[in-house]
C-alpha angles and dihedrals in degrees: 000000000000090000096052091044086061093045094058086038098055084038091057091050093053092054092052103043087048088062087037085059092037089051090055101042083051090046088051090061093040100261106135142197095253088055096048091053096047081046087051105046092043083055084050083048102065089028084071095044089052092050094043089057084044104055083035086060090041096057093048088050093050082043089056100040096048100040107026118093118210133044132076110310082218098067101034077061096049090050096053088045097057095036086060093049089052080054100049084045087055091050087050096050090045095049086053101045087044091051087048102057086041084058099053094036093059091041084045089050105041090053098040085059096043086059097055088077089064100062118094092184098094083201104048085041092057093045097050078052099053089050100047085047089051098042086052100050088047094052081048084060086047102035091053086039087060106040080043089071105031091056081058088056097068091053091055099041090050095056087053099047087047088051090043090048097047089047091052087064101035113035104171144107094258086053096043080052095053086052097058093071080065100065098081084057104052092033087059087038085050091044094044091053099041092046080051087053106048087052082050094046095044087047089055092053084046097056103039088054087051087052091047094053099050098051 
């Protein structure tokens, strides 16, 4: 146990001297903090867009497969199937972008506060404040905008894993009929999650028009 808990931890270290380094290098050729983030939220961004078009096509194929009559079971299988791996990719890709952002806020905000000691300019000092405090309580809008929607993606993804599971043992018409009760279900679940990501993905726009006009 002691020896897999260092080895997360020094995993843990590596990861974040490697963007420590990252953030530096970037820093060197004037790319700062405040860019990469503008550059990462605006990646979660389309990420979102992307899995919202995803989970929209999802729910139509497993329209089709479970209330449509007529085609190979076989392939009406096959498509829902691959429809709910491209989901689960989306979800991936979303995870990733949203940690990301989370990474180089915390990095942005933690330096950001650090500098405010070197002013001697008391005005300048309380200005650079006030906009720190301000930037930080928007990307709190953003950050819970975002986690708001992704927590809505792994009830989704679980009913159609269930539906895909279950079709992988019984493919037949009597088990295709039993699914369609479960349709209600995943579409509210569907609406619920892409009314969630477009408040996430207008909130992103929100906010990086905020960070361009204060720069």
């Amino acid at each position: 146990m002691r020896r897999t808990a260092s080895l997360f931890f020094a995993a843990l270290l590596l990861l974040t001297g490697c963007q420590s380094a990252y953030y530096s290098a970037m820093e060197k050729v004037g790319v700062h903090k405040r860019d990469i983030l503008a550059d990462r939220v605006e990646e979660a961004r389309d990420a979102q867009v992307e899995a919202k078009q995803q989970f929209r096509d999802a729910l139509e194929r497993y329209r089709s497969v479970v209330q449509v009559n007529g085609g190979e079971l076989e392939e009406r299988y096959n498509a829902l199937d691959s429809e709910y791996r491209a989901s689960e990719d989306s979800a991936k890709a979303v995870h990733q972008r949203i940690a990301a952002v989370e990474d180089v806020a915390e990095a942005l905000f933690d330096e950001w506060e650090g500098e405010l000691a070197q002013y001697s300019n008391a005005s300048l000092r309380s200005a650079s404040a006030r906009e720190l405090a301000r930037t930080r309580q928007d990307y709190r809008t953003l950050l819970q905008r975002m986690k708001t929607a992704e927590r809505r993606i792994e009830p989704v993804l679980s009913v159609l894993h269930d539906q895909v599971l279950f079709l992988k043992h019984n493919l037949n018409a009597r088990a295709i009929g039993s699914l369609q009760g479960e349709y209600r279900t995943l579409q509210g679940n569907v609406d619920q999650l892409l009314r969630d990501m477009q408040r996430a993905i207008d909130e992103s726009d929100a906010f990086m028009r905020r960070l361009q006009s204060s720069n």
